[in-house]
C-alpha positions as a printed Julia matrix, in Angstrom:
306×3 Matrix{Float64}:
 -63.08  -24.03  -24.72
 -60.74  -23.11  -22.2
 -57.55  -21.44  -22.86
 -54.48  -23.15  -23.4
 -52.38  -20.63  -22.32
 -53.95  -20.33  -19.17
 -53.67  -23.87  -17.91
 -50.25  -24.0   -19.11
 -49.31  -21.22  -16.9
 -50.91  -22.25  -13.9
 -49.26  -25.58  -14.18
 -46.14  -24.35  -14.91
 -46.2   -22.36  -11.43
 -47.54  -25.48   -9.64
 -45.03  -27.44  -10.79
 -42.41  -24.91   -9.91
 -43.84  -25.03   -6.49
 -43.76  -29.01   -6.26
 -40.25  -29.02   -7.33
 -39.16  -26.94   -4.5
 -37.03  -29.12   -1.54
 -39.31  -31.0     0.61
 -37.31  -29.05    3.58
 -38.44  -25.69    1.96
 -41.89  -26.64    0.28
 -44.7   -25.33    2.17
 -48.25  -25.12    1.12
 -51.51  -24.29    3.34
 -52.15  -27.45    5.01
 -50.65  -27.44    8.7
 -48.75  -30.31    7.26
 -46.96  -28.12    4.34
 -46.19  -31.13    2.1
 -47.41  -33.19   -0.31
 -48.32  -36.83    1.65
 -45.67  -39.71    0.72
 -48.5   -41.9    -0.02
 -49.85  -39.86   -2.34
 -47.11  -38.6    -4.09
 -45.96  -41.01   -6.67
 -49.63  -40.62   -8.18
 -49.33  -36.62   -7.98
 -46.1   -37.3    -9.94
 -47.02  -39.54  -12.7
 -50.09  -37.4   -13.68
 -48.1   -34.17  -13.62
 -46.16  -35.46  -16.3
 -49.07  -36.42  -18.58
 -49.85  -33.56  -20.74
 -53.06  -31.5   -20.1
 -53.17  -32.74  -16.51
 -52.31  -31.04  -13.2
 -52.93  -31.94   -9.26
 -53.76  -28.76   -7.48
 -54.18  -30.23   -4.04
 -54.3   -33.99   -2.11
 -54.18  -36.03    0.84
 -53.62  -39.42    0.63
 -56.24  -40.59    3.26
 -55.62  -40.19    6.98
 -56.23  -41.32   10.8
 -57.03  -38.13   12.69
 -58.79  -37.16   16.26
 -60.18  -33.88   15.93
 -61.26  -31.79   18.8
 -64.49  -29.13   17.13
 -63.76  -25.07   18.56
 -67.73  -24.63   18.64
 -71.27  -26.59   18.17
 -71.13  -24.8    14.63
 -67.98  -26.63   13.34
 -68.91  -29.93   14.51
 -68.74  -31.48   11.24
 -65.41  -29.49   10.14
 -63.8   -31.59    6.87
 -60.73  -29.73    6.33
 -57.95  -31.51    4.98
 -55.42  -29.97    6.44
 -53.03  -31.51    9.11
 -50.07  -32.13   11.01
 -47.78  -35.22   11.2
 -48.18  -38.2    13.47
 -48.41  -37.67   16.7
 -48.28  -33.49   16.5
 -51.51  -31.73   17.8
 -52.3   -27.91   16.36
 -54.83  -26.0    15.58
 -56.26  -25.58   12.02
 -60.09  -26.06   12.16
 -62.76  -23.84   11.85
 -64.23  -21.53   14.37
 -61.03  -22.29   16.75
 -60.97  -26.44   16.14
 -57.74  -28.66   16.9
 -56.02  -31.75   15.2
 -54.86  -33.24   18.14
 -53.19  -35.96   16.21
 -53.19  -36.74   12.36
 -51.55  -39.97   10.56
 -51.17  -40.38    6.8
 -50.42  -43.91    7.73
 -52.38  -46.77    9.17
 -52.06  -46.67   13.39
 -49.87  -48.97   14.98
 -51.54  -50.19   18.07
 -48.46  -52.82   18.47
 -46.26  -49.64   19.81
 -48.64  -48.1    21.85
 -49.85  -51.58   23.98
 -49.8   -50.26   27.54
 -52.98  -49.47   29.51
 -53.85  -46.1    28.99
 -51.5   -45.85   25.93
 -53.82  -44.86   23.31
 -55.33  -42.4    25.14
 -52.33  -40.47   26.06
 -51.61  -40.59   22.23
 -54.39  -38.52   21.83
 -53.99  -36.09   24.49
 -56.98  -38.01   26.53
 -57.15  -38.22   30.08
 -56.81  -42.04   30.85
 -60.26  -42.78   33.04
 -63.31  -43.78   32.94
 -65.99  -43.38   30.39
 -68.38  -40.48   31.11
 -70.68  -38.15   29.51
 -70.76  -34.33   29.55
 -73.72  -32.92   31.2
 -74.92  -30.99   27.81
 -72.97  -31.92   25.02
 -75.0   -29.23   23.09
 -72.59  -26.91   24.57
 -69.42  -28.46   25.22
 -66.27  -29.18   22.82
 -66.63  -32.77   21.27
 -63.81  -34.86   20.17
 -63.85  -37.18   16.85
 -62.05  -39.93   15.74
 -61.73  -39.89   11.69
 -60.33  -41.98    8.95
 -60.78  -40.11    5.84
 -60.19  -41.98    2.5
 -57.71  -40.0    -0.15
 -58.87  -37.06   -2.4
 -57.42  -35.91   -5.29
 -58.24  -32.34   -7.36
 -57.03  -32.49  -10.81
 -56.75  -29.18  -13.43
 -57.32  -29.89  -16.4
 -56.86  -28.88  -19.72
 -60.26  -29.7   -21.61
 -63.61  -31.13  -20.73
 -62.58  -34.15  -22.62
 -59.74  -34.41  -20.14
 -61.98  -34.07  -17.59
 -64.35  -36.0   -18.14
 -61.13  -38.91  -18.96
 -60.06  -38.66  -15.04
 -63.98  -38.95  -13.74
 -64.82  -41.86  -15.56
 -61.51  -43.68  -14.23
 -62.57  -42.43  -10.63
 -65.69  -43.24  -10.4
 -65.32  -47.07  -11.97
 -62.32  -46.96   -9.06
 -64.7   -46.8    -6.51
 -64.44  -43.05   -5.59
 -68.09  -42.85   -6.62
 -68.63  -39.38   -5.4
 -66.19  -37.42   -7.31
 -66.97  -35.07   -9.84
 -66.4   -32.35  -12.71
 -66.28  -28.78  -11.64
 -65.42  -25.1   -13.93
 -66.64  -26.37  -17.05
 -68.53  -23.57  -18.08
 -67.93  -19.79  -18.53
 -65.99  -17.92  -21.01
 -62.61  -19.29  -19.92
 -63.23  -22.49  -18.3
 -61.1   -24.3   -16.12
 -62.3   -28.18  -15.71
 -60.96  -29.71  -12.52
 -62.17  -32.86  -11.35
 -62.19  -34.11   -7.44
 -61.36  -37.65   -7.01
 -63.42  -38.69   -3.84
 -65.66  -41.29   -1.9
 -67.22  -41.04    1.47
 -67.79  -44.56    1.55
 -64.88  -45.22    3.4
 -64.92  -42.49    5.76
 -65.39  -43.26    9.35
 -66.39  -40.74   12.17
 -66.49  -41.14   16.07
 -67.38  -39.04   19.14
 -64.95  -40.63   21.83
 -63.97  -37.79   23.42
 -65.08  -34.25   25.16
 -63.83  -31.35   26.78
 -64.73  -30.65   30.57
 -65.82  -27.21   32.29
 -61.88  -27.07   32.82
 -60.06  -27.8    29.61
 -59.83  -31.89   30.43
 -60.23  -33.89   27.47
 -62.2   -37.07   29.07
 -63.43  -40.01   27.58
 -66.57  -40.94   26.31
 -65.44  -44.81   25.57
 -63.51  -47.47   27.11
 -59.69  -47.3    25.81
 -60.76  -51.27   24.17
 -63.52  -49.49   22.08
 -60.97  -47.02   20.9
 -58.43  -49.7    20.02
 -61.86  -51.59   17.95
 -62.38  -48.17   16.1
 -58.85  -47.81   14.81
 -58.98  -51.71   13.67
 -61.71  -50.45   11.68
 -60.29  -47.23   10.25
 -56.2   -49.31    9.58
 -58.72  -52.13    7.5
 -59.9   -49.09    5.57
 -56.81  -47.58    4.98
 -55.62  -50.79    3.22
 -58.61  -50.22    0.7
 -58.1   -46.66    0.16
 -55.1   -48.02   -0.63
 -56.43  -50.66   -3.2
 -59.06  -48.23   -4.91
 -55.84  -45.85   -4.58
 -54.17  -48.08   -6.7
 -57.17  -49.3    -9.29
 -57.39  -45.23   -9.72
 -54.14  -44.8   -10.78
 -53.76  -48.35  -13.3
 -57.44  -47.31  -14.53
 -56.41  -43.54  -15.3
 -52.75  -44.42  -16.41
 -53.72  -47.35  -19.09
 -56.44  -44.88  -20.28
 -54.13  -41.68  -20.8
 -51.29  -43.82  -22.18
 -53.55  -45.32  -24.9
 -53.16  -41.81  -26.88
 -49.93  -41.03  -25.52
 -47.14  -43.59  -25.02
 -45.67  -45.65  -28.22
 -47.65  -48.64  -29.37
 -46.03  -51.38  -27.64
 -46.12  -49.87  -24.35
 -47.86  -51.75  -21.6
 -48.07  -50.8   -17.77
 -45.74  -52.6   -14.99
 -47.96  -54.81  -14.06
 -49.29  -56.32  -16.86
 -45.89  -56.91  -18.68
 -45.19  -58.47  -15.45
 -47.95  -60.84  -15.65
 -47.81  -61.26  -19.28
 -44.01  -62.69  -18.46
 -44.79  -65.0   -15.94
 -47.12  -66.22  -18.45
 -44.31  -66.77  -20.64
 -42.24  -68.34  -18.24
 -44.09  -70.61  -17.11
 -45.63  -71.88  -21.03
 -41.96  -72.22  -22.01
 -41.31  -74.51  -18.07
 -44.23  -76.5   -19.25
 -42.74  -77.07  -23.31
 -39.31  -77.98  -21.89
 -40.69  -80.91  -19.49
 -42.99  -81.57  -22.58
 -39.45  -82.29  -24.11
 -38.22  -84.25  -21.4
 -40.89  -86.41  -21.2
 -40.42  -87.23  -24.79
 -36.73  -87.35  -24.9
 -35.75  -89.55  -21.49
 -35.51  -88.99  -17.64
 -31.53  -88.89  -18.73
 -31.44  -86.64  -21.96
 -30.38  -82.95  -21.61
 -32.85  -80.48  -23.1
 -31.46  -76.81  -23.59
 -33.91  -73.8   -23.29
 -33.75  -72.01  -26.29
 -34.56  -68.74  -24.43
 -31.36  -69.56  -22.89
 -29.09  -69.41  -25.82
 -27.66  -66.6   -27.81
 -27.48  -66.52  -31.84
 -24.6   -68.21  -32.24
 -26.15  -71.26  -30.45
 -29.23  -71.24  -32.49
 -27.56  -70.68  -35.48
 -23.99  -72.09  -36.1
 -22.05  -70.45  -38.77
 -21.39  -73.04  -40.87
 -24.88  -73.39  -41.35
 -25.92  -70.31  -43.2
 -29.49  -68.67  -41.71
């Protein structure tokens, strides 16, 4: 069983770290900050107990320039804000530009536009003569992953099953043996994730490009349609693993936002339907009062005892 001392005190520093100002917070990413779009989520399950977020991203749009032929494939989840290029891959790689929201092609509509964006030179298409040994450039989207601590391997194994029914099929349990286990679990999928050459680097440090600026433009369609479903699943995650935890910890009338929401339009719209019941019954001219309307006093006159 792991020790509850131990996750205790590692949460207690993360959380110490998270409440830090976002103007001072800095944590190993390139980006130093917890995403926006992520954040809410981080929040809510920091304050169940037993439960801790350790790292995230809440899905991104990035071009990604490799440092070598061995790094090619580089997944790091670090990054820097729209439309700010650094380095932070392996073996020497670049983020030349990283959004943790979908692309707006509306504000870059010019010829030539999207390219620049990117730090691409704005030409032709064209191929590099051996692209075995020259710097390739990638467009990404990469759909939102989550690492949770946890407490217990019943925890554990709580947060899985509402990620993987959520669609992030390839998450998993990790640290759940040893003589003081940790459990974490990685909320994932790859079956959103998009990748795209589109892009090298030239004999003299040129980024050129390997598509036509319209097939770029078709590409980040693609990845701003998958964004809005990493944002759905996002969302199905979070009701899925929220409703389950709040089962054996909130009182026993409690009911998430959205279904006390739904469960009083329900209501209003049964007690519309009753009062043109009434109407119907009472004359186009007669004056029926909601009762929903009306206070005790109303209902029950005081000269008529309850």
């Amino acid at each position: 069983m792991p020790n509850p001392s131990t996750f205790q005190d590692k949460k207690r520093r993360i959380l110490e770290d998270l409440a830090t100002p976002s103007e001072e917070y800095t944590d190993l990413s390139p980006k130093g900050s917890v995403d926006e779009g992520v954040r809410e989520l981080c929040d809510e399950i920091n304050a169940l107990e037993g439960y801790v977020t350790t790292s995230s991203c809440a899905g991104r749009i990035a071009v990604y320039m490799n440092g070598s032929g061995k790094d090619r494939s580089e997944d790091g989840r670090s990054g820097r804000t729209e439309r700010e290029a650094g380095k932070g891959g392996k073996g020497g790689g670049e983020w030349l530009f990283v959004t943790h929201d979908a692309f707006k092609t509306d504000e870059v509509s010019g010829d030539g536009e999207v390219f620049k964006s990117f730090g691409i030179e704005y030409a032709a298409p064209s191929v590099p003569t051996s692209a075995a040994h020259c710097r390739l450039v990638y467009l990404k989207f990469e759909p939102m992953i989550l690492h949770i601590l946890t407490s217990s391997a019943v925890n554990a194994q709580t947060a899985y099953a509402a990620a993987y029914n959520s669609g992030f099929r390839e998450s998993g349990i990790w640290s759940i043996t040893g003589t003081d286990p940790t459990p974490y679990v990685a909320v994932r999928t790859q079956g959103l994730a998009l990748e795209s050459v589109v892009a090298y680097v030239d004999s003299n440090g040129t980024i050129k490009p390997m598509v036509t600026e319209q097939y770029l433009r078709s590409m980040l369609e693609v990845a701003n349609e998958r964004f809005a479903s990493n944002a759905q699943r996002k969302e199905r995650f979070r009701h899925a693993f929220l409703s389950t935890t709040s089962s054996r910890t909130s009182p026993p009338n409690w009911e998430p936002t959205d279904v006390r929401n739904a469960r009083k339009r329900a209501e209003g719209l049964k007690r519309k339907e009753e009062l043109e019941k009434q109407k119907s019954i009472a004359g186009a001219n007669a004056v029926v009062v909601d009762p929903a309307t009306m206070d005790d006093d109303e209902l029950f006159p005081l000269d008529h005892p309850r």
